[in-house]
C-alpha positions in Angstrom: 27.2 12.2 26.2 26.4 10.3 29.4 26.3 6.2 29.7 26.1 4.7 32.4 28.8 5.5 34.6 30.8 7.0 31.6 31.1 10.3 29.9 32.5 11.7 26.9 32.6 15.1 25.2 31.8 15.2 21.3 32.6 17.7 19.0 30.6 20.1 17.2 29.9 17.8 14.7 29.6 14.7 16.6 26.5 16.8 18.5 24.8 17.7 15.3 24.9 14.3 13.7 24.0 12.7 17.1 21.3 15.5 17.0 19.5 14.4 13.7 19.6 11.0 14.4 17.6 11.8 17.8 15.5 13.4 16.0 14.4 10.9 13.5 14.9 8.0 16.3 13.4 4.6 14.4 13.5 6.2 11.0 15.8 6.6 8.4 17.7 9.9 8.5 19.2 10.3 4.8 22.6 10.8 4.1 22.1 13.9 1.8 20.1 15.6 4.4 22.5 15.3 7.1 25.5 16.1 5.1 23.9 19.0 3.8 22.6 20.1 7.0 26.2 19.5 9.1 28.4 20.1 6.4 27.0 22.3 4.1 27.4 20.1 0.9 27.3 16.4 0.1 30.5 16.1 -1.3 32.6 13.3 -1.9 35.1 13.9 1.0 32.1 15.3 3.3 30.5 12.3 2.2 33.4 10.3 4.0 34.1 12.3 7.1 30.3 11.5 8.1 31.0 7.5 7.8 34.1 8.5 10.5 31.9 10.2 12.4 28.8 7.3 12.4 31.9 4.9 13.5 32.9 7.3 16.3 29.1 7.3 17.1 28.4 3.7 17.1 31.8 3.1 19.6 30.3 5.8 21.9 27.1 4.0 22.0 28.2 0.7 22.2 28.2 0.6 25.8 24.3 0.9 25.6 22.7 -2.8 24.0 19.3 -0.8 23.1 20.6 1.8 21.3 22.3 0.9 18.0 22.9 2.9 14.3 22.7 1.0 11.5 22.8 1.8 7.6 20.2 2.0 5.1 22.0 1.0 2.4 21.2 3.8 -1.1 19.0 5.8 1.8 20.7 6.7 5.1 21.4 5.7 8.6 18.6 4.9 11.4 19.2 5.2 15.5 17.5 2.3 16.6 16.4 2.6 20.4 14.4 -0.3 22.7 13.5 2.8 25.0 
């Protein structure tokens, strides 16, 4: 992940959540859908691990004032992007 002068590497599942969220830029991508799809089931404790990774996420994108993730509270999470 490139900004601005900056780089980072993410993880596997950093990528794939980073990955669906591109994906469905400006829309909701739900939470049952992406923990399915990353983590095989929507567990409890999966269920958990993905709201670490959306805080990693959002502090890797931080640097960037158009791009932000927000929740959908009972629905998902969205990538908002002014680009």
């Amino acid at each position: 992940l490139t900004l601005g002068d900056s780089s980072r590497r993410l993880t596997t599942k950093e990528t794939e959540l980073l990955k669906h969220l591109c994906i469905n830029k400006n829309a909701v991508l739900d939470r049952n859908f992406a923990l399915k799809a990353i983590w095989i089931d929507d567990s409890y404790f999966n269920a958990r691990s993905m709201d670490v990774y959306i805080t990693k996420l959002r502090k890797y994108l931080s640097e960037d004032p158009n791009v932000e993730i927000i929740n959908v509270r009972g629905k998902g999470f969205k990538l908002l992007s002014q680009t």
